[in-house]
C-alpha positions as CSV (number, residue, x, y, z in Angstrom):
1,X,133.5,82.8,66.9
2,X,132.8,86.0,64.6
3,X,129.4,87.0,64.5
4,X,128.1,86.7,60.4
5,X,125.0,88.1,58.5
6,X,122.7,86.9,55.9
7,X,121.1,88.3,53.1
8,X,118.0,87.3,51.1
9,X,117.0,89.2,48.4
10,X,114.0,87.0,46.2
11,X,112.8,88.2,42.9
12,X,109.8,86.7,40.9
13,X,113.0,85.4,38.2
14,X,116.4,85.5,40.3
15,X,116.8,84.8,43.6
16,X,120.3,86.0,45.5
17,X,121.7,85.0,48.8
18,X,125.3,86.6,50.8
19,X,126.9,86.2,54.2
20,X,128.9,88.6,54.9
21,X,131.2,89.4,58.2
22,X,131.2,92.8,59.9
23,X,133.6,94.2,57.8
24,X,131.2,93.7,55.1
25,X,133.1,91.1,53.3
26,X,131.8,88.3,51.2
27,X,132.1,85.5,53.4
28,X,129.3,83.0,50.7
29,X,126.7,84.0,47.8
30,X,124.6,82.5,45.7
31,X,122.6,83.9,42.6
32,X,119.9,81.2,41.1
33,X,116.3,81.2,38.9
34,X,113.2,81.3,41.4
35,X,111.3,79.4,38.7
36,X,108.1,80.5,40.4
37,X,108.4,78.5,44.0
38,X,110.5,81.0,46.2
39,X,110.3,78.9,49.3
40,X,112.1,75.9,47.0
41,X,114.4,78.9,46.3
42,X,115.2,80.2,49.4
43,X,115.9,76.7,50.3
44,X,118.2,75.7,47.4
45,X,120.0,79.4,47.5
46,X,120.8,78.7,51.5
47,X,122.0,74.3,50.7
48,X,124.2,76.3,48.4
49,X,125.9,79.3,50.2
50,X,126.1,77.0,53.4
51,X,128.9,74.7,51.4
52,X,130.6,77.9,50.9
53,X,130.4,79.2,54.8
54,X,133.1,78.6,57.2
55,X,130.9,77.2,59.7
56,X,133.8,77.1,61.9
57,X,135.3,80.8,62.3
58,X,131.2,82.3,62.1
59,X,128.0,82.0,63.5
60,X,124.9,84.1,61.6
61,X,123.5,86.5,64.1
62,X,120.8,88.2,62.0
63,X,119.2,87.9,58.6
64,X,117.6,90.2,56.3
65,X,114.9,89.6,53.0
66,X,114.3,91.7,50.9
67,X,112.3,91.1,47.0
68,X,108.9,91.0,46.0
69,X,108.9,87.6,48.5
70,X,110.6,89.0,51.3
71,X,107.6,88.2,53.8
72,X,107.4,84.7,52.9
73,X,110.8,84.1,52.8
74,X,111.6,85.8,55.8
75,X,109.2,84.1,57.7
76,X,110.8,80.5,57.0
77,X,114.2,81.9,57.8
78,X,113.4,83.4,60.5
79,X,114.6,87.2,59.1
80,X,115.5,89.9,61.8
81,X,114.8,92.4,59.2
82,X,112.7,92.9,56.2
83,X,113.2,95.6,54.0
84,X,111.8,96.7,50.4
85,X,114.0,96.3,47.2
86,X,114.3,100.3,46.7
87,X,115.6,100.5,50.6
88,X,118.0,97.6,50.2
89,X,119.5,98.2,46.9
90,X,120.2,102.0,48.4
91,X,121.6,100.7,51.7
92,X,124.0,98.3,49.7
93,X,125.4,100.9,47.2
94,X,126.1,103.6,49.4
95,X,127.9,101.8,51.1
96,X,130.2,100.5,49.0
97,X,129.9,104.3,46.4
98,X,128.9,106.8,49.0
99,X,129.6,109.5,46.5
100,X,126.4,107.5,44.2
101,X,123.8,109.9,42.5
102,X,121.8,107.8,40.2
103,X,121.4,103.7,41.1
104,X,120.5,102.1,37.8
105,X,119.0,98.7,38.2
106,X,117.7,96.2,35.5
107,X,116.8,92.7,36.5
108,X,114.8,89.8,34.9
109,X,111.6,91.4,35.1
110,X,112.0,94.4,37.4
111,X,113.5,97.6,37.0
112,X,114.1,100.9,38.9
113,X,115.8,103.9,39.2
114,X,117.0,105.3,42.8
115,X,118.1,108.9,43.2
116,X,120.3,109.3,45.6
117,X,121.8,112.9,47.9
118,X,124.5,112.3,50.7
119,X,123.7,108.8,50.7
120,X,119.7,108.7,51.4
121,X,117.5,107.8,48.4
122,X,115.2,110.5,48.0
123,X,113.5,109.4,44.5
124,X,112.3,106.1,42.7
125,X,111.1,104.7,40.4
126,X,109.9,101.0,39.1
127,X,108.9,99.8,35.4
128,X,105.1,99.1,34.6
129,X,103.4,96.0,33.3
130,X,106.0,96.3,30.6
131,X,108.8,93.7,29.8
132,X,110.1,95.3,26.7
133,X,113.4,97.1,29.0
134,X,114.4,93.5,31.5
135,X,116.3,90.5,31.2
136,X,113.8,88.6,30.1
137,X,113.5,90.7,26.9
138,X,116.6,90.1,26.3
139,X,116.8,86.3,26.9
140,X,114.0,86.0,24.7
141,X,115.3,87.9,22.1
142,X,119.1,85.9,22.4
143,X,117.0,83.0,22.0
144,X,115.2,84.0,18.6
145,X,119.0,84.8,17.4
146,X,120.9,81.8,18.0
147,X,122.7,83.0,20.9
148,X,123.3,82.9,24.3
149,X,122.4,85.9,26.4
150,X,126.0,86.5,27.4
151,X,127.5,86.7,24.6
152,X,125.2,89.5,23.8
153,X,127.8,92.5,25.1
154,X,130.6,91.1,23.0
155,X,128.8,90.8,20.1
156,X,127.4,94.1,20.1
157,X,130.8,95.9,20.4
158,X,131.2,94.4,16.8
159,X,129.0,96.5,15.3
160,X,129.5,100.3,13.9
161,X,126.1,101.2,13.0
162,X,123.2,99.5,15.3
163,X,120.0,98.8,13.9
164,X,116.7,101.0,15.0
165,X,114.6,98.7,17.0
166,X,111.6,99.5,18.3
167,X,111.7,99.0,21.8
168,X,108.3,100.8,23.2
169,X,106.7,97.2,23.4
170,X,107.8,93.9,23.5
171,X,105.7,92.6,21.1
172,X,106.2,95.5,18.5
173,X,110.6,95.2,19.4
174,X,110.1,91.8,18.4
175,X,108.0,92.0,15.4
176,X,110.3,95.0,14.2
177,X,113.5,92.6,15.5
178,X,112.3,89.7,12.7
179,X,111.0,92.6,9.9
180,X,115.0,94.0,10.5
181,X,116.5,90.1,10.1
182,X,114.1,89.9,6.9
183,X,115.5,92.5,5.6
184,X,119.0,91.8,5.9
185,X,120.7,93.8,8.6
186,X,123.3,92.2,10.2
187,X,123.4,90.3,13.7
188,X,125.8,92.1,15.4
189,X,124.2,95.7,14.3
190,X,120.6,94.0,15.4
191,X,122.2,92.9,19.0
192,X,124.0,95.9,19.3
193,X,120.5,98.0,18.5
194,X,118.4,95.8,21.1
195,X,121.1,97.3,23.8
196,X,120.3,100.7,22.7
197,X,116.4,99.5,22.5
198,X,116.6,98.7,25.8
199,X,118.7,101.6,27.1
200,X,115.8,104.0,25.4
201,X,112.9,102.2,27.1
202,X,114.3,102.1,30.6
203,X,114.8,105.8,30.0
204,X,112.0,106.8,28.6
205,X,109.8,104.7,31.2
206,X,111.6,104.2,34.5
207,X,113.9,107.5,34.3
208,X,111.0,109.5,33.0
209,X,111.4,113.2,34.3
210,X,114.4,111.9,37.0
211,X,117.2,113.9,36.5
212,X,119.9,111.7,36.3
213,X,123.6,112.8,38.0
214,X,127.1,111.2,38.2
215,X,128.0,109.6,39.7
216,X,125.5,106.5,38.2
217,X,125.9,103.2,39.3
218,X,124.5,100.3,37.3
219,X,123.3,96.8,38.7
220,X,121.2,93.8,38.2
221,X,121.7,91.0,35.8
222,X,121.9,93.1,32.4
223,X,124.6,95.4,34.2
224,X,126.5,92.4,33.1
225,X,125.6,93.0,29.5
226,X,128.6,95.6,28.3
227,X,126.5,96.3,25.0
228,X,123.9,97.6,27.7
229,X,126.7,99.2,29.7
230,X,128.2,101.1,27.1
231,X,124.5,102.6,25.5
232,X,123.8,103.8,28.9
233,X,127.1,105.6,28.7
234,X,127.0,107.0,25.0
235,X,122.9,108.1,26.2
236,X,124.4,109.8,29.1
237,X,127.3,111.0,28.4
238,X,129.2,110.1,31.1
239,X,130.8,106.7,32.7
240,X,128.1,104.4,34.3
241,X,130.0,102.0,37.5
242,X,129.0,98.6,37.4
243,X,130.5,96.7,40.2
244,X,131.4,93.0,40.1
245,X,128.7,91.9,42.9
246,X,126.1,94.7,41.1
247,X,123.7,91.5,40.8
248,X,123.8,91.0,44.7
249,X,123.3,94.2,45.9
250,X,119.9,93.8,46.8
251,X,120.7,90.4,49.2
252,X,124.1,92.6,50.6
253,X,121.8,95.7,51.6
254,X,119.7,93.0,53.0
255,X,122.6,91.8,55.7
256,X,123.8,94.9,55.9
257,X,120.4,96.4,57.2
258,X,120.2,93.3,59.6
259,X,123.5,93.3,60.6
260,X,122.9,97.4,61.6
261,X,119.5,96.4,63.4
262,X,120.0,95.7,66.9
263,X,117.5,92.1,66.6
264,X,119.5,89.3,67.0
265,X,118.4,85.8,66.2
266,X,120.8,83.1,66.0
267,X,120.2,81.1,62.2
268,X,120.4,77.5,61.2
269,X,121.0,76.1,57.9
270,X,118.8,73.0,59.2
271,X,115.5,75.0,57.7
272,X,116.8,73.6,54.1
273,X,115.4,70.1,55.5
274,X,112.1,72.1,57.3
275,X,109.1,71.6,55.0
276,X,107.2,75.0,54.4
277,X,104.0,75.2,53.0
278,X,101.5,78.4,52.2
279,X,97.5,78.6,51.8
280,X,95.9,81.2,51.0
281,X,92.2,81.7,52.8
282,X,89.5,83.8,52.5
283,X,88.7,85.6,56.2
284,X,84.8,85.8,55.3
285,X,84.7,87.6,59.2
286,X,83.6,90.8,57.8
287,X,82.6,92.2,54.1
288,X,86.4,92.6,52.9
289,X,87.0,89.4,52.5
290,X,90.3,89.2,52.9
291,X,92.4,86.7,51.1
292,X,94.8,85.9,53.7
293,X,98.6,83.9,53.3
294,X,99.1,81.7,55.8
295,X,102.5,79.9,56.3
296,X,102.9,76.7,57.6
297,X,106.2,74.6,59.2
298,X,105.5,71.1,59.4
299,X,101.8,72.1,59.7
300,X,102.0,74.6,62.1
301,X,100.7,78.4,61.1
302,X,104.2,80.6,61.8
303,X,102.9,83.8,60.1
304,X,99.5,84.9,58.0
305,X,99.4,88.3,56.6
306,X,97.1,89.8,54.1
307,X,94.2,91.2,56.5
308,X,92.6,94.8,56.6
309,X,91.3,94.6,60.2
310,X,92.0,92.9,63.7
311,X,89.7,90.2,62.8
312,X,92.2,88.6,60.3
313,X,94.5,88.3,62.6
314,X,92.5,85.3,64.2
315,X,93.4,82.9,61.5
C-alpha cells in the first residue's frame, strides 16, 4: 500500500482536514464550522474525509495540526507534527507558487499577511481584536441584506459606483452600512463598497507598513468572494492568485510538513468513536498558578500543557 498524510488545520470558526499522497495530491478533504467544540470537530472533519479515503490503495503514515487548536487536536490524533498557522500556510503555498511574494489570507475571524523571498517567509502579520476585515463581518453583514454570503462577489460586480463604507470598526461599518440603506443607495453599490471596506481595513491593519510584491496569492474563505478578489486587485494594481483549494492550505501545509518530517506514526480513523475530554486545573505548586489543559481519552491524562516550570509537569 502507498503511504498517505493527513492534515489538520483548526480554526476558532472553520475547521479543514486533507489527505494527500506523496505526490501531494488530494487524496480526501473536508472544510466544516468548529462551532466552538474543536475536539467534536476534528472528530466530524475525520468521519467525513475517511468516506472519501481509499482505504484500500493507502495507509496514513503521519499527521500534521496546525490552527489556533493544533495542540489539542493533535494530541487526540495522535499528530507527528504541529506547526503554527503562519509556518503551514507558507509551507503549503510555496509549494504549489514557489515564485509567491505576498500570501494574503482572510478567514472567519483571522487574518494575516506572509511575506515571502525564495520561498521562506520572512514577515507576518495577524489582525487585532478587530472583526471589521473577516468572514464573519461579512456573514453578518449578508445577513442584515437579505442575502447569502456567496452571492456576495456576484452581486458586487453589478455595481459601477460602490458606496463609501466605513470599515475602521465593525460597529461604526455597520452603523454607516444601515445610515447608507436609509439613505437610498443601492444594494449592489453597498455590497460591492463592503468588499472594498474590507479590502481597506485588511490593508490598513494587517498589511500595515508590509510592502506588498507580485506575485500575491490570496486564500481563506473570503478568497472565494470575487467582489473581495477584484478590490484587492484594483488596490494593488496588479492580479491577486486565488487557487481553488486556497481555503485548505493551512490543513495541506499541515501534511505536507508531516509528510517531510521523518516521525512516523501509523493513524486510525477509529479515534472518531474515542471519547476525548479536556479540564483545565490550576497547579497551585508554586506562586504562578498555572492554569494547566489536561486531556483525557476514556479518562486517561494523554497530554497537559500550560505550565511555566517542571513542577506542572506532575499533573
Amino acid at each position: 500500500m502507498e503511504e498517505a498524510y493527513l492534515g489538520i488545520d483548526i480554526g476558532s470558526i472553520s475547521t479543514k482536514g486533507v489527505i494527500i499522497n506523496k505526490d501531494k495530491k488530494i487524496l480526501s478533504a473536508a472544510y466544516i464550522w468548529t462551532e466552538g467544540d474543536p475536539v467534536g470537530a476534528a472528530k466530524r472533519l475525520l468521519k467525513l474525509l475517511e468516506e472519501q479515503f481509499p482505504a484500500n490503495q493507502y495507509h496514513i503514515v503521519a499527521t500534521g495540526t496546525t490552527g489556533s487548536a493544533r495542540k489539542l487536536v493533535g494530541s487526540v490524533v495522535g499528530a507527528t507534527i504541529v506547526k503554527n498557522e503562519i509556518t503551514a500556510h507558507a509551507v503549503g503555498t510555496t509549494t504549489f507558487y514557489p515564485e509567491v511574494r505576498t500570501i494574503l489570507e482572510i478567514g472567519g475571524q483571522d487574518s494575516k499577511i506572509i511575506l515571502v523571498e525564495d520561498g521562506v517567509a520572512v514577515d507576518y502579520a495577524m489582525n487585532t481584536l478587530c472583526a471589521a476585515g473577516t468572514g464573519a463581518f461579512l456573514s453578518s453583514q449578508a445577513k442584515r441584506l437579505g442575502v447569502e454570503v456567496e452571492e456576495l462577489g456576484d452581486i458586487a460586480k453589478n455595481s459601477s459606483h460602490p458606496t463609501k463604507i466605513a470599515a475602521r470598526c465593525t460597529v461604526f461599518a455597520e452603523s454607516d452600512l444601515v445610515h447608507k440603506i436609509q439613505m437610498g443607495h443601492t444594494k449592489e453599490d453597498i455590497i460591492a463598497g463592503l468588499c472594498k471596506a474590507v479590502v481597506s481595513n485588511y490593508l490598513n491593519n494587517v498589511g500595515k507598513g508590509k510592502k506588498i510584491q507580485a506575485p500575491v496569492v490570496f486564500q481563506g474563505g473570503v478568497s472565494k468572494n470575487s467582489g473581495v478578489v477584484r478590490a484587492f486587485e484594483q488596490e494593488l494594481g496588479c492580479p491577486v492568485i486565488v487557487d481553488e483549494n486556497g481555503h485548505l492550505m493551512g490543513s495541506i501545509g499541515a501534511a505536507i510538513l508531516a509528510m517531510n518530517s521523518t516521525a512516523r506514526a501509523e493513524f486510525d480513523f477509529n479515534v472518531e468513536n474515542t471519547d476525548f475530554t479536556t479540564r483545565e486545573v490550576t497547579c497551585g505548586k508554586c506562586p504562578n498558578d498555572c492554569e494547566i489543559v489536561c486531556v483525557y481519552k476514556e479518562n486517561e491524562m494523554i497530554d497537559a500543557w500550560g505550565n511555566r516550570c517542571e513542577r506542572g509537569q506532575l499533573i
